[in-house]
C-alpha angles and dihedrals in degrees: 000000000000114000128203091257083063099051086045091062090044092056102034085047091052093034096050100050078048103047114022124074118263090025088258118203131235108217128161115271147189113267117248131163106269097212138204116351089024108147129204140179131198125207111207108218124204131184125045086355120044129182148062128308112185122189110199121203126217107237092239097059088071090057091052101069097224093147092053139304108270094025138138093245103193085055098041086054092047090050094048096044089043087060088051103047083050084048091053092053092053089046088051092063095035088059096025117024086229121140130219145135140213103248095179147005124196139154117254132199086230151265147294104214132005136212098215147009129228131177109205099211128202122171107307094345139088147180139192128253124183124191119201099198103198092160118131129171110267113245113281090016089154088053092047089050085060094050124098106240119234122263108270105239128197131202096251093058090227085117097043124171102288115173090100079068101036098053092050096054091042087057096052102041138235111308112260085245088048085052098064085052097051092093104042115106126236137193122245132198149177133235125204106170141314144210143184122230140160121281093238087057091053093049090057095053108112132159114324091018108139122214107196112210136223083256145088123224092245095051119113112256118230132234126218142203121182095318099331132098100215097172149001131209148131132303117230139165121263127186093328084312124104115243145178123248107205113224097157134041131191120239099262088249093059081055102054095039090102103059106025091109086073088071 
C-alpha cells in the first residue's frame, strides 16, 4: 500500500523540476551528515496518519538561488516544502483514501536518524536531502475509514452544516427535471483571487510583473460552475497535475439557484 512517504516523493520529484531554477532532479541517494548551516522543516500530520515528516536540507542548497535570484532562500524553501507536504496529503487520499492534514509546519535544527536519502541533482550539481518519516496510522483507523466525516463550516456561515440537506435530497432522489441534466457537461474553474484596476494599469503589465490578489496564500480557493461558487477547498498537486482538495461544499440549493428557474 502506498504511504505518504511515498506520495511525498511523488509530489517534491514532480514540484521541484516545476518550481525551482535548472529543473533539478530528485533521485535517491546515499546518507551522509549534513554539517554546520544544514536546515530542516517538519510538518506535523493529524488524522488517519499521525506523526512527524522532516525534510532536512544540505548548507550549500540555500547558496545556490533555486527558489529565485534575490530571495530569501530559507523561506522560499519553507513555502515550497510546505506545498508539497499539503500535496502529499491530497495524493495520499487520491492513492489511498486515506485522510489527513498538515496541522503544523515549522523549521527544525535537525535529526537524529532518517528514514531515507535523496540527491537533488542539477547539471553537474548536487545536495543532499534526508527524510525522517515518523508517520503511523492513528488508533481505529479502519473504523474511522467507515465514519461519515463532519460538514466543513466557515465564518461567514455561506457554507453552513448541511447533511441535514443533503440526506434528505439523497433519499428522495434527483428531481425528474435534475435527471435529464445529469449528463450534460459543465466547465469548472478555480478562482484564486481577483482585483479591480485601472485599464491603463492592465495595459503596463509586461513580463514579471506581479498582480497581488484579494487574497492570502493560505485562503481556500473557490470553485466555480457557471456563476456560482459551489465549493471551496485546497490545491494540491496530483500526479504531476494540479487539483483541488474540497474542504467546503454549498448547500445543494445554493447550488441549483442558478438554474431553478428552469423547473
Amino acid at each position: 500500500m502506498m504511504t505518504y512517504l511515498d506520495c511525498w516523493v511523488r509530489t517534491a520529484t514532480a514540484l521541484f523540476a516545476q518550481a525551482l531554477a535548472g529543473e533539478p532532479q530528485l533521485v535517491d541517494g546515499l546518507p551522509k551528515p549534513l554539517g554546520a548551516g544544514a536546515c530542516g522543516f517538519a510538518a506535523t500530520l493529524n488524522g488517519d496518519q499521525v506523526g512527524r515528516f522532516s525534510v532536512l536540507l544540505d548548507a550549500a542548497i540555500l547558496d545556490a538561488a533555486l527558489v529565485g535570484e534575490g530571495m530569501d532562500q530559507k523561506a522560499g524553501w519553507a513555502e515550497i516544502l510546505r506545498e508539497v507536504a499539503e500535496a502529499a496529503v491530497g495524493d495520499l487520499l487520491a492513492q489511498t483514501g486515506l485522510k489527513c492534514r498538515v496541522e503544523k509546519f515549522e523549521p527544525i535544527d535537525g535529526e537524529s536518524k532518517v528514514t531515507r536519502a535523496f540527491q537533488l541533482r542539477a547539471g553537474d550539481r548536487s545536495w543532499t536531502v534526508l527524510v525522517k518519516d515518523d508517520l503511523h496510522p492513528a488508533e481505529g483507523t479502519k473504523a474511522a475509514a467507515s465514519t461519515r466525516p463532519a460538514a466543513a463550516t466557515t465564518k461567514s456561515g455561506t457554507f453552513a452544516d448541511q447533511e441535514p440537506e443533503r440526506d434528505a435530497m439523497s433519499a428522495s432522489g434527483p428531481s425528474p427535471g435534475i435527471q435529464l441534466l445529469l449528463d450534460v457537461e459543465l466547465e469548472a474553474s478555480l478562482r484564486f483571487g481577483c482585483r479591480e484596476m485601472p485599464l491603463g494599469s492592465i495595459l503596463d503589465l509586461g513580463p514579471g510583473d506581479v498582480v497581488q490578489l484579494d487574497r492570502h496564500v493560505t485562503d481556500p480557493v473557490d470553485l466555480i460552475v457557471g456563476d456560482k461558487i459551489v465549493a471551496r477547498g485546497e490545491v494540491v498537486l496530483v500526479n504531476g497535475n494540479f487539483g483541488l482538495r474540497v474542504t467546503e461544499v454549498a448547500a445543494p440549493k445554493k447550488r441549483l439557484e442558478s438554474i431553478r428557474c428552469l423547473f
